[in-house]
DOKOL-814388 format. One record per residue (C-alpha): x, y, z; residue in one letter. Coordinates in steps of 0.2 Angstrom, whole numbers, plus 5000, padded with zeros to 4 digits. Layout:
N
XYZA;...
END
This chain:
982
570653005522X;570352965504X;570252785500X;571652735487X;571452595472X;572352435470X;573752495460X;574152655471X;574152555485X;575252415477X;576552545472X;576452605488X;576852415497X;578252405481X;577352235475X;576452215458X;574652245456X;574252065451X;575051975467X;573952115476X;572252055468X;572651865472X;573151905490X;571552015493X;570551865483X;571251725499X;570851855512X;569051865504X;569152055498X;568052035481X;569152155469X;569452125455X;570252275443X;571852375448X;570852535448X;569452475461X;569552555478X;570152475494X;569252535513X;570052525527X;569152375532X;569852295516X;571552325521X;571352265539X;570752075532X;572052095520X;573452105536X;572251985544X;572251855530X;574251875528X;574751845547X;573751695546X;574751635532X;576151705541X;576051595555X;575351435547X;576851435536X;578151465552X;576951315562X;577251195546X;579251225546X;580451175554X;581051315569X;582051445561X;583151555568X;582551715574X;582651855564X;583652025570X;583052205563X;584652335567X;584152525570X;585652635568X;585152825573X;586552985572X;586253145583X;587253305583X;587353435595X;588553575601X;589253605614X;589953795618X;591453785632X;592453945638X;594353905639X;595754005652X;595754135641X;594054185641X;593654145624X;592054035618X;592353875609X;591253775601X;591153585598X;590153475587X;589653325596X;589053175586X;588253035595X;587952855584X;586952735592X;586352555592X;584852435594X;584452265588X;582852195589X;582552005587X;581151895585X;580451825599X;579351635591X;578351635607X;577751775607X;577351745591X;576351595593X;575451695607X;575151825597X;574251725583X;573251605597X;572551775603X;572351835583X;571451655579X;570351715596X;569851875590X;569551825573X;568351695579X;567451825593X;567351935577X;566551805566X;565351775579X;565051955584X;564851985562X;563351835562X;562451895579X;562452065569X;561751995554X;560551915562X;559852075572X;559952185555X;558852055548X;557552055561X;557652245561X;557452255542X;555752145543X;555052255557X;555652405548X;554552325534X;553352305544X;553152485547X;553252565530X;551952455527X;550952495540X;551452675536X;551052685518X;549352605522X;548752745533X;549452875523X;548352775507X;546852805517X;547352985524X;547653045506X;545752965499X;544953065514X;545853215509X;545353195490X;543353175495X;543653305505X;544453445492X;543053375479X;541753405491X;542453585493X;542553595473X;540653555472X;540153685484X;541253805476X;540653785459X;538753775464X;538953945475X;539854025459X;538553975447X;537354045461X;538254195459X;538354205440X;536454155439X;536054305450X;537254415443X;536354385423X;534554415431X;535154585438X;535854615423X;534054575414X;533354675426X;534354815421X;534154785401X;532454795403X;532154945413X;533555035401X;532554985387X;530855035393X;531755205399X;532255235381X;530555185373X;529755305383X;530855425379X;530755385359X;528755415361X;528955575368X;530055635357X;528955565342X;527655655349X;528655845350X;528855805332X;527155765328X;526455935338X;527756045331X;527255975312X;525455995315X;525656175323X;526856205308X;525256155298X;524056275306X;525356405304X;525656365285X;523556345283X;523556505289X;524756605279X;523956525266X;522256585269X;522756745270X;523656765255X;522456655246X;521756795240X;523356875234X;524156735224X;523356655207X;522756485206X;524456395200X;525256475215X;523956385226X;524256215218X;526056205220X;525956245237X;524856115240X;525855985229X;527356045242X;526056015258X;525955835252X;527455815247X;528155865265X;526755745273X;527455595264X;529155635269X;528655635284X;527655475284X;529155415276X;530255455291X;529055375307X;529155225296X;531155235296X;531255235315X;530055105316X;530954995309X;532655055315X;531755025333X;531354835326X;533054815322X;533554865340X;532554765346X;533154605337X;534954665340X;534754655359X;533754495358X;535254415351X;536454475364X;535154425377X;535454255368X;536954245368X;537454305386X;536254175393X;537254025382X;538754105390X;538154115408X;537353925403X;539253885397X;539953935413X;538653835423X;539153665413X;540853715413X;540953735434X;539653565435X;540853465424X;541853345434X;543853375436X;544453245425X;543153255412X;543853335394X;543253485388X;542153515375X;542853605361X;542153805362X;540753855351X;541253985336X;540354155345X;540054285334X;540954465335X;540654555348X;540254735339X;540754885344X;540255045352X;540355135335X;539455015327X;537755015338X;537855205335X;538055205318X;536155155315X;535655305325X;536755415316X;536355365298X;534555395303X;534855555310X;535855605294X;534355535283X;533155645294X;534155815292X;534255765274X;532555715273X;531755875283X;530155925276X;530356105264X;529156185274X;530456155293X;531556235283X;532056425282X;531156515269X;531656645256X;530456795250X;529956755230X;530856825218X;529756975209X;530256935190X;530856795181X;530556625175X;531556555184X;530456585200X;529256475196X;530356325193X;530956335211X;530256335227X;530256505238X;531356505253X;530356555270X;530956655284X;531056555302X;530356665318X;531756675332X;530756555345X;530856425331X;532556445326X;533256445343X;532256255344X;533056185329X;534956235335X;534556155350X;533956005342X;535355995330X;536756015345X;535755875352X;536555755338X;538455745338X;538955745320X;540455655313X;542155745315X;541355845330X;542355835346X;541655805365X;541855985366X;540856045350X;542256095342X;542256015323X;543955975313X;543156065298X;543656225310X;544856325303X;545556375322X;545656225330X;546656185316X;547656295315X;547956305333X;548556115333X;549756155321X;550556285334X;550556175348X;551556025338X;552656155331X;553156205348X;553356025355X;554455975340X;555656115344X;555656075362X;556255885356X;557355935345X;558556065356X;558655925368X;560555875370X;561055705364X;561955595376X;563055455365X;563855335371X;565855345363X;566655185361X;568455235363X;569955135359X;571855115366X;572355275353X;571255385344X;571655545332X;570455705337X;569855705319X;569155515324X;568555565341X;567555715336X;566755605322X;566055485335X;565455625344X;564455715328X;565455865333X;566655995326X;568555945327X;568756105332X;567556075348X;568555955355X;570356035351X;569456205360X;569156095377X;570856015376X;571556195375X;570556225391X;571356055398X;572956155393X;573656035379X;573956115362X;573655995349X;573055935330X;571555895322X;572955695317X;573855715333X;573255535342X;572755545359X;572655405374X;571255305380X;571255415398X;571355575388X;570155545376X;568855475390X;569155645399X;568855735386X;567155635380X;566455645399X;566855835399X;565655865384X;564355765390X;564355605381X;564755435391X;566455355386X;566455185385X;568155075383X;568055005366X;568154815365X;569854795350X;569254685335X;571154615335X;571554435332X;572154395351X;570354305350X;571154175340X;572154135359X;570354115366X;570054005355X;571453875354X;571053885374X;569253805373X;569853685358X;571353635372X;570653515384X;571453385390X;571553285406X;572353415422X;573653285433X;574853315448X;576053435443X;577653485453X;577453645464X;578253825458X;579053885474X;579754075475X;581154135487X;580854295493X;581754425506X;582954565509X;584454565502X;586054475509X;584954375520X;585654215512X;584154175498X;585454125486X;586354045498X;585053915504X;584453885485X;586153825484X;586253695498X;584853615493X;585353625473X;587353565479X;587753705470X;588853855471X;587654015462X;587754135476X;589654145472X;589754185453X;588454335456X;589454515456X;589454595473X;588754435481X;586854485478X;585654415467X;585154555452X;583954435439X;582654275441X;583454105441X;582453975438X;582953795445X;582153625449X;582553505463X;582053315462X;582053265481X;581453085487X;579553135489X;579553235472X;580253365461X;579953575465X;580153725455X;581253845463X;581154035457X;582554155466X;581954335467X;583254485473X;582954585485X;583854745481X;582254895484X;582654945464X;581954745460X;580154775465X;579454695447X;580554555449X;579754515465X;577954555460X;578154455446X;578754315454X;577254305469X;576154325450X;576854145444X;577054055459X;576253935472X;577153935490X;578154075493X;579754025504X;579954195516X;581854205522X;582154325534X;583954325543X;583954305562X;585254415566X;584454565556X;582554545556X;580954585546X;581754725534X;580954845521X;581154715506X;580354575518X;578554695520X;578654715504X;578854515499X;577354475512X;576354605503X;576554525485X;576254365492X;574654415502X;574154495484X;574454355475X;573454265488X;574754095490X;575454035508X;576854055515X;578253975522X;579554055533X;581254015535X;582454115551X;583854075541X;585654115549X;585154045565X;586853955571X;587654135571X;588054195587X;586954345588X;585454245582X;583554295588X;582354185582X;581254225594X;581454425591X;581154385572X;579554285574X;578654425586X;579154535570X;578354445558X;576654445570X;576654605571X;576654615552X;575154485548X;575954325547X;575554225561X;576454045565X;575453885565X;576053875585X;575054055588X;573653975579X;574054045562X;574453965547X;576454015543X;577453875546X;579053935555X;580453815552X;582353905560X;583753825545X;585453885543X;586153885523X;587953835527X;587753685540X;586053625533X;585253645549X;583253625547X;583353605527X;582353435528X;581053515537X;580953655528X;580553555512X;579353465520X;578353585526X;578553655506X;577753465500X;576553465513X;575853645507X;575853595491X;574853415495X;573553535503X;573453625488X;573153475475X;574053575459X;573553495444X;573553565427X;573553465409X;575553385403X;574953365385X;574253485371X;574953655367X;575753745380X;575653905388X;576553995403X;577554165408X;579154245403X;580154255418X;581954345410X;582654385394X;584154425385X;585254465369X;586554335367X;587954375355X;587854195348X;586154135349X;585154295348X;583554305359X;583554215372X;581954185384X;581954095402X;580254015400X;579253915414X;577853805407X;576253805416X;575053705407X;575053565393X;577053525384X;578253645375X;579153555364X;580753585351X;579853645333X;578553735341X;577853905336X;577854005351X;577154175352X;577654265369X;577054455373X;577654535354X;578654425348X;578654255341X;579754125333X;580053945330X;580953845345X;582653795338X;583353755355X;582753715372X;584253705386X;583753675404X;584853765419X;586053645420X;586453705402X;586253525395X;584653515378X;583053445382X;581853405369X;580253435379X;579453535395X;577953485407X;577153605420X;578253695432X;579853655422X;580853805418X;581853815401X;582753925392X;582053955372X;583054015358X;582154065341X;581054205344X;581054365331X;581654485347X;581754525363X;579954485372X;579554585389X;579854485408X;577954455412X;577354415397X;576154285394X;576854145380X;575754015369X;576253895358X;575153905340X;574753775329X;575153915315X;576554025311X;575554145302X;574354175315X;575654205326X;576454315316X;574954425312X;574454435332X;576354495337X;576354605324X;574554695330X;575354675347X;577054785341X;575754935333X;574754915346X;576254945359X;576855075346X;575355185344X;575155195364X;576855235368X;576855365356X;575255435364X;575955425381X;577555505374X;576555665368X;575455685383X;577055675392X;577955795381X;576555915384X;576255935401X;578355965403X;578256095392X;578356245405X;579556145414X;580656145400X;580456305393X;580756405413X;582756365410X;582656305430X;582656125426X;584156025420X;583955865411X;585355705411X;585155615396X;585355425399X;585555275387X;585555095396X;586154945388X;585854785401X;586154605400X;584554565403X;582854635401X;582354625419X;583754705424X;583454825409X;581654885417X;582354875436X;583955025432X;582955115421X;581555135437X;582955165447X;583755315439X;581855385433X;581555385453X;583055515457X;582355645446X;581955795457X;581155975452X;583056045446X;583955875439X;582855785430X;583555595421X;582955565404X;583155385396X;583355425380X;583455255374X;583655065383X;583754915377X;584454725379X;586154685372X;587954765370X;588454945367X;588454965348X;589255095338X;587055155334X;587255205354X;588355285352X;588055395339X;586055435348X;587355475362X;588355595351X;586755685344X;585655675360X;587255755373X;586955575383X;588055475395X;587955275388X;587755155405X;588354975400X;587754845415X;588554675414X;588654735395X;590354795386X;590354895370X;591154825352X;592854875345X;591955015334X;590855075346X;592255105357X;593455165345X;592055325341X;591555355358X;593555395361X;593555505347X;591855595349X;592155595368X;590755505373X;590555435391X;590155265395X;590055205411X;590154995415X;589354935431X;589054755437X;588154795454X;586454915453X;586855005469X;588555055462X;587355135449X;586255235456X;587455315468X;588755365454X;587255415442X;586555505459X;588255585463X;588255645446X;586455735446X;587055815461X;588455895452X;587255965441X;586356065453X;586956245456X;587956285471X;587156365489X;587956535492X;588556535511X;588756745517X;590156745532X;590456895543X;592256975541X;592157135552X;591257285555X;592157465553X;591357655558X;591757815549X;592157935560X;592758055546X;592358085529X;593858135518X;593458215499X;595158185490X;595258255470X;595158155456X;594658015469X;593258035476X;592658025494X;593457905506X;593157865523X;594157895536X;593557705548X;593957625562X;593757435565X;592557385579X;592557205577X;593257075566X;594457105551X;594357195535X;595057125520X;595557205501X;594557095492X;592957045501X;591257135498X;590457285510X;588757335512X;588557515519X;587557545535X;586357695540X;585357685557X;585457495556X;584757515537X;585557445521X;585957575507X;587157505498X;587957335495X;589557305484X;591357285483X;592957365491X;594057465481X;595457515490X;596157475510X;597557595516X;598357635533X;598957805532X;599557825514X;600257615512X;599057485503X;598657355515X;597957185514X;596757185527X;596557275545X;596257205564X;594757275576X;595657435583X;596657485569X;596157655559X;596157645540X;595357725526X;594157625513X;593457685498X;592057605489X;591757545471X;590557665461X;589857735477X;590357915486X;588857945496X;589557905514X;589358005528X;589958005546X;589357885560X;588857765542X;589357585547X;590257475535X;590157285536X;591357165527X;590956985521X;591256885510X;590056745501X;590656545496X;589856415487X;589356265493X;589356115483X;587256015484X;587055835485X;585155765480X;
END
């Protein structure tokens, strides 16, 4: 059990908080604030302390006289006695009794010897147990001590240790790194003696293939030595030098590009062995140490970079080829110009097969691993055919958008968010089968059907609308929450006494004024009882009520289940526990009725198992209480039960601030206007407040509570009734109270065009899929316009009537509304062919005045189910009439007789049943039906007659039919209508 504070406990004992805190000071409690808690044990000295003072005060005085404590207790009963005549009486019994206790003083003066005794055995017992805590604290001490020591000296072994372990790890990975470096060396080195080797070789090829170029040059020269003049002998030898110091020229190039190398790898030699050294300090360095900032390393260069020596050289050496490596022409055989240039020379095929080789060797700039160069004109042109192809792959690839879509859309809006033709998505809602426009506005499920259908993903779009401003005042209103009184909802089958037991705890007579005995709206009431005060919400519990009831379960916190004991669990009762199991609040059942004769409590609870709600005796947590509304029986109980669930609960929500809560009814009132039965739910409604509730909004000029008296404010749970809003708002809505009219004003007025643009969405989509029903001429429609009092009633007769609708009467609210019949209504009644229905509403002077003279209907009602049946009764008038076929009689011709200027007539006789003039015949052959149609003449010789017996003879002719011949039967019926009921 929670511990309470001074003050909670002082008002609990009725004394004040101070005289509290100085008695708690004698009996040696140290407190000293009203809001400090008080133990158990606190409160025990404190009785302790005030005995004692008790009895040293009664030892001082003088003997008194004994004190007497009276104890009056009432109990009734009855008593059920037959009498002589057999009949059952019943009579209250009420037994009173008695008791007076007195004081007895020496059994008070025992009573404190043995108090002193325990006090000072308690005293003693409280010192040995100090003095034990205190040896058991030292040794306690003594242990952690001992404790922490070891664990000191645990922990130091454990750090050598794990250093120890550091060490050799860092000295094995250094091993590992120093060995790793000299295989790497190794490598190097052998990799670089590879190459040299290579490089001397190839210098060597060169120098061969230049000296056997020589020999071959000498010797072409020799033998045309004696062909060419002089000057054509010294120019070729000016070339010969010439291609010699070129020649020179390049071995000096590579030797000093190999120099290079050489250095280049010298320095990463370097500089890998400072790294592998850094490392080595790095994992040497003790754990603590700091670190030494990192030396600036130079760049790392790159793969193209090492190659690019190698290929500027090779470039230099293709430029740089001696004239006499390269392919030579024949001389020219006139000219001047000869002379000044050299003559090109013609390669053999072994030595120009060499040089492609060697030039395939060395991978030119722009040449692929494949060979293939970018100066090719195919390669080229085949990369542009490829990318061609893949871009037109990409872009017939179908884009999938994600459509926001809102409440309402036009198709014009909707195709635009798709990036496609109107005319697209009018074409798939023609394949939905709904005909409409490029303006007409859609609904949000339409318009996400029709977006999934063509392949885009239709999100519900989030409406940039000023309600955001609610949220807001919501995180600025923070206040303190505090106990707040608990909103208890009846709830049942009708005429199983709801009302009535509302009424008994109220003192109060409501169950009386309502018409036809049953409850058709919410009231609202609140009930101060001795341990508190409690909202009370009464639901109906006609079937045609269910949002009543829903809405009821929404709002509330303990739901009160009566169920009658002489009827049982009923459909309205399953459907009261559901809403209370969706709303998820307990439940508290009351078998009312139970002093009844035919009473079953017992029946009624095994019901209610069977139907999920388990009694806290079966181990469920329903408490059952059995009351009765008109004697009282149980009423107590019930209440508590209905404290003690909402205790358990802990309801607590903020009394100051802006409040907020729910619409429970409204109505039109002739002299106030709109008027709104509020309940408050958090924070305080007070008079001159701007209130916004569902659509509507307003200024509170009134505020009456249900005894009809004014109030100026409202707290949680307290139901009120409003006056001042701009209309009628909707039951269920959600109400705040705004800081400022013209936000308010702008957030109902979003609200109405919001509401506006979706029923008239919904109103179309309707319209359309009716179509075919209207147009087949089988349906008939009863046009309906509902006036009610109040606007929960309103929504609970308009369901009612939609629900008889059938596939050949169909009802059609052409207009509903809160308030009374107006001359408006009755002119939408005049143009739309409607019956007006007026519940608990009459119409003005005017409006009644042209209803008489245009003929209009109007129909007044103060009880629901007189208004379905009559508005039921009527639809079944509307429906056509059954045809029912009876039997009259069967006749055979035995003779057919061809009279002039008649016709044929035959000659019958009656086998069974009568023939009658005027009933209908259908003509018989082999048990076939040829003809079917009316009687036109019955005669008995030559005499008219009205109708003729089994056994009688008689001649019959038939209407526009001559073809008859003997051994034809004729049989006679006749068909009625009979009148269908839905």
């Amino acid at each position: 059990m929670a511990n309470k504070t001074v003050f909670e406990f002082a008002q609990e004992l009725k004394v004040a908080a101070k005289t509290l805190l100085a008695q708690l000071k004698a009996a040696g409690v140290s407190k000293n604030s009203e809001t400090d808690e008080l133990s158990e044990g606190d409160k025990t000295k404190l009785l302790e302390s005030l005995r004692l003072e008790r009895a040293n005060e009664e030892s001082s005085e003088a003997p008194k006289k004994p004190r007497r404590i009276t104890v009056t207790r009432k109990e009734k009963s009855v008593i059920k006695k037959a009498d002589s005549t057999g009949r059952t009486r019943t009579v209250q019994v009420e037994v009173r009794r008695r008791r007076v206790f007195v004081k007895n003083p020496a059994a008070e003066a025992a009573r404190d010897a043995e108090i002193q005794k325990e006090l000072a055995a308690r005293n003693a017992e409280d010192k040995a147990r100090a003095e034990r805590e205190a040896a058991e604290q030292a040794s306690r001490q003594a242990e952690e001590a001992a404790r922490a020591a070891e664990e000191s000296e645990k922990k130091a072994a454990e750090e050598a240790a794990r250093k120890e372990a550091e060490r050799r790890a860092a000295e094995e990975k250094a091993r590992a790194a120093a060995e790793h470096e000299k295989n790497q060396r190794e490598q190097k080195n052998a990799s670089r003696a590879r190459r040299q080797a290579e490089e001397r070789a190839r210098a060597e090829r060169d120098a061969a293939a230049i000296r056997a170029s020589h020999a071959m040059q000498a010797k072409a020269a020799a033998e045309k030595a004696a062909k060419v003049d002089p000057a054509e002998a010294a120019r070729r030898e000016a070339a010969r030098a010439k291609a010699a110091a070129e020649a020179a020229a390049l071995n000096a190039a590579r030797a000093k590009q190999r120099e290079e190398e050489e250095k280049r790898r010298a320095a990463a030699r370097a500089k890998a062995e400072a790294e592998a050294a850094a490392i080595r300090e790095m994992l040497n360095r003790p754990k603590n140490a700091p670190k030494p900032k990192p030396a600036e390393e130079a760049k790392p260069e790159t793969k193209a970079e090492e190659a690019k020596p190698a290929k500027t050289a090779a470039k230099k050496t293709e430029q740089k080829r001696p004239a006499h490596l390269r392919p030579a022409a024949a001389p020219k055989a006139s000219g001047d110009g000869a002379s000044a240039r050299p003559a090109k020379k013609t390669r053999k095929a072994g030595e120009h097969r060499d040089d492609e080789g060697r030039h395939r060797q060395i991978k030119t700039r722009g040449m692929d691993d494949d060979g293939s160069s970018w100066r090719s004109g195919r390669g080229r042109r085949q990369d542009r055919h490829h990318g061609g192809n893949s871009s037109q792959n990409q872009s017939n690839e179908p884009i999938v958008r994600e459509v926001e879509v809102p409440e309402t859309i036009s198709v014009a809006d909707l195709a635009r968010k798709m990036a496609v033709k109107a005319t697209e998505v009018i074409k798939q809602l023609m394949k939905d089968g709904q005909m409409v426009t490029i303006n007409q506005m859609l609904d949000q499920d339409t318009a996400m059907i029709v977006v999934e259908e063509m392949g885009h993903k239709p999100v519900v779009a989030k409406a940039d609308d000023p309600e955001a401003f609610l949220g807001e005042i919501g995180d600025k209103n923070e206040y303190p929450a505090v106990p707040r009184p608990p909103v208890v909802t009846i709830m049942g089958h009708v005429d199983h006494g709801k009302t009535s037991l509302l009424d008994y705890i109220r003192r109060t007579r409501v169950a009386a004024g309502e018409a036809g005995g049953i409850t058709q709206h919410i009231g609202a009431y609140h009930v101060k009882t001795p341990r508190g005060i409690i909202t009370f919400l009464d639901t109906p519990g006609h079937e045609a009520f269910t949002a009543m009831r829903a809405r009821g379960a929404q709002v509330t916190d303990i739901v009160i289940l009566v169920v009658a004991a002489d009827d049982g669990v009923m459909p309205q009762t399953k459907e009261a526990i559901a809403h209370a199991r969706s709303a998820g609040v307990p439940i508290v059942v009351a078998i009312n009725k139970c002093d009844k004769p035919g009473a079953h409590p017992e029946v009624v609870k095994q019901e209610l198992v069977q139907n999920e709600v388990i009694p806290e005796e079966y181990g469920g947590d329903a408490p059952f209480v059995n009351v009765s509304a008109k004697t009282g029986l149980g009423i107590d109980e019930l209440l508590e039960n209905v404290l003690l669930q909402a205790e358990m609960l802990e309801l607590k929500a903020p009394d100051q601030g802006l409040a907020r809560g729910v619409v429970l009814e409204s109505r039109l009132d002739r002299g106030r206007g709109p008027v709104a039965s509020v309940l408050v739910q958090s924070g305080r409604l007070n008079r001159g407040d701007v209130v916004l509730a569902g659509a509507q909004f307003g200024r509170v000029r009134a505020m009456v509570g249900e005894n009809g008296k004014p109030v100026k404010d409202a707290g949680p749970s307290i139901p009120v009734e409003i006056q001042g809003l701009s209309g009628i708002p909707q039951a269920g809505d959600e109400f705040f109270v705004l800081p400022d009219e013209r936000k308010a004003r702008e957030i109902a007025l979003f609200r109405q065009g919001k509401y506006r643009d979706v029923k008239l969405a919904k109103a179309q989509a309707a319209s359309l899929q009716n179509i075919f029903k209207d147009n087949d001429g089988k349906q008939k429609t009863l046009p309906l316009i509902v006036k009610a009092d109040l606007q929960g009633s309103q929504e609970a007769i308009v369901q009612a009537f939609q629900k008889l609708s059938t596939d050949e009467v169909r009802v059609q609210i052409v207009h509903s509304a809160v308030g009374g019949i107006s001359e408006t209504d009755v002119n939408l009644a005049i143009a739309a062919g409607a019956i007006i229905v007026g519940f608990n509403v009459r119409a003005d002077a005017g409006a009644r005045k042209l209803a008489e003279h245009e003929g209009v209907e109007i129909r007044y009602y103060d009880i629901i189910y007189d208004a379905v049946n009559e508005i039921k009764a009527a639809m079944g008038g509307m429906l056509a009439p059954v045809k029912k076929e009876t039997n009259l009689g069967l006749a055979e011709v035995r003779q057919v007789i061809h009279v002039p200027k008649v016709g044929n007539i035959a000659g019958c006789r009656v086998v069974e049943g009568v023939i009658r003039r005027n009933a209908n015949i259908r003509l018989l052959r082999d048990n076939v039906v040829i003809w079917t149609g009316e009687l036109a003449s019955l005669k008995h010789f030559k005499d008219d007659v009205r109708e003729m017996n089994a056994g009688q003879e008689c001649g019959i002719s038939l209407k526009g039919y001559e073809d008859i011949k003997e051994g034809d039967q004729l049989e006679v019926f006749e068909v009625t209508e009979v009148a269908r009921t839905l």
